[in-house]
C-alpha positions in Angstrom: 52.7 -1.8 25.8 49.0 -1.4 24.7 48.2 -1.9 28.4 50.4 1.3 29.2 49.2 3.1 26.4 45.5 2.9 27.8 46.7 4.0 30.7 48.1 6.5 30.1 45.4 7.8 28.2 43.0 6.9 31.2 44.8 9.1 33.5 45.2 11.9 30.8 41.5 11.5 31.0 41.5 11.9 34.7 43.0 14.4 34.8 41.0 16.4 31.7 38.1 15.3 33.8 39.2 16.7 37.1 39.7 19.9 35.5 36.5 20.2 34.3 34.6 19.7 38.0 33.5 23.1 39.3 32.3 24.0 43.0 29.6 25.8 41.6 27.0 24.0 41.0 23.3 25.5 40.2 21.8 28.9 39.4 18.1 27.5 40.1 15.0 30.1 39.7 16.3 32.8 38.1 14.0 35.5 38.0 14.5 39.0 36.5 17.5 38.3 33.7 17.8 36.9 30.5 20.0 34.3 32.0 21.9 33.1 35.0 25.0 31.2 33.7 28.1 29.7 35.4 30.9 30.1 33.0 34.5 29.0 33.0 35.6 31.7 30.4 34.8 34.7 32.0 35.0 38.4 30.2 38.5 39.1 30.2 39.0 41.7 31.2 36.0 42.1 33.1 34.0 44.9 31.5 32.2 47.7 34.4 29.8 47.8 31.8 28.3 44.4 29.7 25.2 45.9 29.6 23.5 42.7 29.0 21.0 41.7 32.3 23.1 38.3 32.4 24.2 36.9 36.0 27.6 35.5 35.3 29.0 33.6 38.1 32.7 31.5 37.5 35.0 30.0 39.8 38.6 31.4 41.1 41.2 29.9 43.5 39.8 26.7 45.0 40.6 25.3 48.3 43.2 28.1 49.4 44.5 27.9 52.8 44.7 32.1 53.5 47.9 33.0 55.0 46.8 36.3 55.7 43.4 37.6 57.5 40.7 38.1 54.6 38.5 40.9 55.6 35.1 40.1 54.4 31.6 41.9 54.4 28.8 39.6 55.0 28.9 36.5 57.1 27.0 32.9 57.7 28.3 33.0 61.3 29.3 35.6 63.2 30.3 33.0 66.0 32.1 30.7 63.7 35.6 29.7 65.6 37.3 31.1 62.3 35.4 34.6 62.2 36.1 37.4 64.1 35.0 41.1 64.1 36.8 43.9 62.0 35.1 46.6 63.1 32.4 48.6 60.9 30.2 45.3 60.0 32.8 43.9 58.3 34.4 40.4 59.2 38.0 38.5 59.1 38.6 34.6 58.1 41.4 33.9 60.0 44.9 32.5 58.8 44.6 28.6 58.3 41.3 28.7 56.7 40.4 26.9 53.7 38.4 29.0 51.4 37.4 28.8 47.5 36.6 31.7 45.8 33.7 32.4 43.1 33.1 35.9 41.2 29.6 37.1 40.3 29.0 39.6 38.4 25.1 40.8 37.5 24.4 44.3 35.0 21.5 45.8 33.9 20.9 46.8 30.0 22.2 50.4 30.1 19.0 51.9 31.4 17.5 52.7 34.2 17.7 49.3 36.9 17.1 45.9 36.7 16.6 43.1 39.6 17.8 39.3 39.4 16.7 37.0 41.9 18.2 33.2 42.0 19.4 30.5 44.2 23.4 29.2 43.9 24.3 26.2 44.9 27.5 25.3 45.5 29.2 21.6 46.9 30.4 23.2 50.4 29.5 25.3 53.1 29.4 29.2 52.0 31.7 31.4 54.9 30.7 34.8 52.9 30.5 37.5 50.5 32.9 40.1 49.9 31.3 43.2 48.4 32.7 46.2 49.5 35.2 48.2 46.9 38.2 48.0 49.1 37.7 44.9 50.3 37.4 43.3 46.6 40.8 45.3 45.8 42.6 43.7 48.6 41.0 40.2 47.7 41.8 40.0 44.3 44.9 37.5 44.9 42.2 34.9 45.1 41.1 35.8 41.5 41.1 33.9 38.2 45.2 33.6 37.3 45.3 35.6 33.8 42.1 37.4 34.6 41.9 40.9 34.4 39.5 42.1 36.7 40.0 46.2 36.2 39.7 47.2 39.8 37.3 49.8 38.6 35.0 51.4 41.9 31.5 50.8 42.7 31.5 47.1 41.6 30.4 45.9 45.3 26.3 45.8 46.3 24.3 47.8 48.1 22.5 47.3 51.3 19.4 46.7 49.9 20.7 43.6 48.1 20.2 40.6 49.7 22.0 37.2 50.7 20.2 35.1 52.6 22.7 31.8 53.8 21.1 28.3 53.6 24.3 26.0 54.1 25.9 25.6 50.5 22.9 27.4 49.0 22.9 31.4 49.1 19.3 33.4 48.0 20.1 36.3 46.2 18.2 39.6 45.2 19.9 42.2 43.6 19.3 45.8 41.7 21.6 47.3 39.7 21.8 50.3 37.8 24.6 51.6 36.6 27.4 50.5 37.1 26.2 46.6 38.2 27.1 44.2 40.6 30.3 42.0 41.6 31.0 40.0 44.3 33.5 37.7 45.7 31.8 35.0 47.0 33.8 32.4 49.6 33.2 28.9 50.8 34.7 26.3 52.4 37.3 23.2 51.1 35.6 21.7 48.0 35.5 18.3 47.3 35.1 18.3 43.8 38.0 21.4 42.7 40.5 20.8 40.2 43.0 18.9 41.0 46.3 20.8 40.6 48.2 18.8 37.8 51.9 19.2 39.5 50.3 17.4 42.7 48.4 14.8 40.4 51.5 14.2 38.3 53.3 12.1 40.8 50.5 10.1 41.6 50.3 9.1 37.4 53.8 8.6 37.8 54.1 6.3 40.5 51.2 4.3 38.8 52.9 4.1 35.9 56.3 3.4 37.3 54.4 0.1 39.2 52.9 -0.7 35.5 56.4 -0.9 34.4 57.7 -3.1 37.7 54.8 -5.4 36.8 55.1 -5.7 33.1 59.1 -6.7 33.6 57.8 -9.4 36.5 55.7 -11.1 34.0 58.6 -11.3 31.5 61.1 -12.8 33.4 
């Protein structure tokens, strides 16, 4: 019985444990803010105006195989067997990709602009950003669940900002004014996203249900 009671416990740890992993990883050199944090409590709902020249970057739907086209703006390969052109530089991941999806939001304090330069590192491949109003609208099924993201306009960037692709590290360097910055930033499968508890639940389960077939062995 003590046996089964520490493991169950284990794999309640486990699976407290695999919650916590994140595909972001880093926010390395940030220059221009008074911080660059990876957060898994974002703002909700997400305000079109903190105000508070913070880079805020947090995780959404990981490992999501798209079912539909997603129409993205800026690309790490145009000739990537899963991009194709949409017409007016933007881009489409086609159906059967894997993606997970990160939100990034960066504000300046109210007043005039402010720029934030950083590094983010992530544990797989980055596919894109999505930065264009529309496109964010119609890519908000990726979002947070519970997250109220207030589909307000002008939350994209602008042409001047820059994303420079480096494998699973993108260089950013942004300006905002008023209102700031938000993007949808994609990559590819992660190794190290949550695991979903109703497909880790049978696993536990099945462990425990050999546990049992063992402990009755040993009695009889």
């Amino acid at each position: 019985m003590r046996f089964l009671t520490f493991a169950a416990t284990a794999a309640l740890g486990f699976l407290a444990a695999s919650q916590a992993q994140a595909t972001l990883v880093s926010l390395g050199d940030c220059t221009g803010g008074i911080s660059c944090t990876i957060t898994s409590t974002p703002p909700n709902p997400v305000s079109q105006n903190p105000n508070d020249r913070t880079l805020l970057a947090w995780n959404e739907k990981q490992n999501f195989v798209l079912t539909e086209r997603l129409r993205v703006d800026r690309v790490f390969d145009t000739n990537a067997s899963f991009v194709s052109s949409a017409g007016g530089g933007d881009y489409f991941l086609e159906v059967g990709t894997i993606v997970s999806s990160h939100y990034i939001q960066w504000d300046n304090d109210g007043s005039g602009s402010d720029r934030i330069q950083t590094t983010i590192g992530l544990d797989s491949q980055i596919f894109a950003f999505i930065t264009a109003d529309q496109n964010l609208f119609d890519s908000d099924y990726l979002g947070l669940p519970g997250l109220d993201y207030a589909d307000f306009n002008l939350r994209g960037l602008e042409n001047s900002d820059t994303t420079i692709f480096n494998g699973s590290d993108v260089d950013i360097d942004w300006t905002a004014s008023s209102p700031g910055d938000w993007t949808r930033l994609i990559t590819a499968y992660s190794p190290s996203a949550e695991v979903p508890v109703p497909a880790a639940l049978p696993l536990l389960l099945g462990a425990f249900g050999a546990l049992g077939a063992m402990r009755r062995r040993r009695r009889t």
